[in-house]
C-alpha positions in Angstrom: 93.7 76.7 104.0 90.2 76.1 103.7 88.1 76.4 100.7 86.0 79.0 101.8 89.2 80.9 102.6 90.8 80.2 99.6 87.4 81.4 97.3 87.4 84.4 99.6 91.0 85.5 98.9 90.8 84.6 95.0 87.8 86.7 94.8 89.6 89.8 96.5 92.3 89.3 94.4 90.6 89.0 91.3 88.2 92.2 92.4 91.2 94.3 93.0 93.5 93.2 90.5 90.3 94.0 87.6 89.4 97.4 89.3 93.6 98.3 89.7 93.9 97.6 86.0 90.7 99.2 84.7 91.3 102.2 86.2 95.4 102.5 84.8 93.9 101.3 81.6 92.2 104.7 81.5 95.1 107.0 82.9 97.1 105.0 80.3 95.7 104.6 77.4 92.0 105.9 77.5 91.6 109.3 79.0 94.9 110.2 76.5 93.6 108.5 73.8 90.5 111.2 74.0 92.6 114.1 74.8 93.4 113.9 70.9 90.1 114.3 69.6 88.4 118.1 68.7 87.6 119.8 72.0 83.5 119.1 71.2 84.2 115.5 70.2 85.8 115.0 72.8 83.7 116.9 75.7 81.1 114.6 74.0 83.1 111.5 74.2 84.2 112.2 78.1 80.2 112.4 78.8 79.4 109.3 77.4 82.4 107.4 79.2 81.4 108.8 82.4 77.5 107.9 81.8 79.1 104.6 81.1 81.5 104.1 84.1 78.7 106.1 86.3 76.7 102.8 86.0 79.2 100.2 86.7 82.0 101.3 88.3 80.1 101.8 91.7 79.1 99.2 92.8 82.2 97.4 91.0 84.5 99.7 93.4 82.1 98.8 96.3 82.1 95.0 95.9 85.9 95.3 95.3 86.4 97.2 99.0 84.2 94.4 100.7 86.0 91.6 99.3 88.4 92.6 101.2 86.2 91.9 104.7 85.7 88.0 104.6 89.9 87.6 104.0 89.9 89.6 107.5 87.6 87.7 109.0 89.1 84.6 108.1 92.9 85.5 108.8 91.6 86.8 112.6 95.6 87.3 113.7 95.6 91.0 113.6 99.3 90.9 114.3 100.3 88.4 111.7 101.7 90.1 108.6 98.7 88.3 106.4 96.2 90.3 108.1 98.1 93.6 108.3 98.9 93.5 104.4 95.2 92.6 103.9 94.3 95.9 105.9 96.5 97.8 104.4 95.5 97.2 101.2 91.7 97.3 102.3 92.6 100.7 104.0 94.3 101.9 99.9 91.3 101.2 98.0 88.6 102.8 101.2 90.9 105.8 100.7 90.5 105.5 96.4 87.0 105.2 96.8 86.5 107.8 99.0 88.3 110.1 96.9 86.0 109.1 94.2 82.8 109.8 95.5 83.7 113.3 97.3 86.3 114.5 94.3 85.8 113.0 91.2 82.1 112.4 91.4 81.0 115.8 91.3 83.2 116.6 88.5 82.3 113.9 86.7 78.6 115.4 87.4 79.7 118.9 86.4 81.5 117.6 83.1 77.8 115.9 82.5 75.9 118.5 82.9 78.2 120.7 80.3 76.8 122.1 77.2 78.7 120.7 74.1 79.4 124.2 73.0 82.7 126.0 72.0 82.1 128.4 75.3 82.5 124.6 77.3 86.0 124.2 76.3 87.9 126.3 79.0 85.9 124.8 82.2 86.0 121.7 80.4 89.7 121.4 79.9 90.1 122.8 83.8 87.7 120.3 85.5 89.5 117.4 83.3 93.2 118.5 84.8 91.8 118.3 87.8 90.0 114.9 87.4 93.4 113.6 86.1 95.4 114.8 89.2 92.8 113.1 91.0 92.8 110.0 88.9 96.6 109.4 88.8 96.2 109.8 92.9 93.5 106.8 92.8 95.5 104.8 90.7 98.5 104.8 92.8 95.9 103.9 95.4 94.9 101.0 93.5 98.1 99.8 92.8 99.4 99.8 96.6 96.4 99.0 97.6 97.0 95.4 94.9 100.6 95.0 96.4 99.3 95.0 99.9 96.8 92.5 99.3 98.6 90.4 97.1 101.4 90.5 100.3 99.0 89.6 102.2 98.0 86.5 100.2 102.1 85.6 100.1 102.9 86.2 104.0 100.0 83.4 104.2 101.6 81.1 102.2 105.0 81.8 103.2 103.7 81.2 107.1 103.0 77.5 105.9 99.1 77.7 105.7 99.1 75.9 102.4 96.5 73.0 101.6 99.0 70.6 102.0 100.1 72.1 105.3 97.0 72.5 106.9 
């Protein structure tokens, strides 16, 4: 495997395998870490994680979906099993981030905009269910979406494209 083709799948893999593991890291431990705090502590707390993740995550989930084009491009076998892993895990975290910016975006907007006020707690606690039914969907996204392109990375190997083989 060439070098070029060997930064360009390290890079996907590294991409993915941060974003998959951020994103459990807050169904898992952050998000229920917060769900302990006082309802305005933690409508408070919520805002300022998603002011916080509203800045990076973006362009972190972008980059992390085009990594995934240059491994295409280089594998070029659309019937070999590297590429189709490779798509299919490109084709799990397009679907994760499409879910983001159409359904958890504008709650995340909504939750923003709330008043830290005792009268927030109800529509508070109903947009955060929903966020989290939408969350745990992304994250099995992200993980599948890993899987596929760490398959994808193996059925390479496996096919005998190692640097000692090629």
């Amino acid at each position: 495997m060439r070098t070029s083709a060997r930064i360009a799948r390290l890079v996907n893999l590294v991409l993915a395998g941060m974003l998959t593991g951020n994103e459990f890291s807050t169904l898992a431990a952050t998000h229920p870490a917060l769900n302990t705090l006082p309802p305005l502590a933690r409508l408070q707390a919520e805002q300022a994680v998603y002011r916080r993740n509203g800045r990076l995550m973006p362009g972190y989930m972008l980059a992390t979906v085009v990594s995934f084009l240059p491994v295409l491009a280089i594998e070029r076998a659309p019937r070999s099993p590297a590429f189709r892993y490779t798509l299919a895990g490109m084709a799990c975290f397009v679907a994760m981030l499409g879910i983001t910016l159409t359904r958890n975006l504008p709650i995340n907007r909504r939750l923003e905009a709330l008043p830290a006020s005792e009268t927030s707690d109800a529509e508070f606690r109903a947009l955060r269910d929903r966020w989290d039914r939408l969350h745990a969907a992304r994250n099995l996204l992200n993980i599948a979406g890993l899987v596929c392109a760490c398959l994808g990375a193996m059925a390479r190997i496996e096919r005998g494209h190692t640097a000692a083989g090629e």
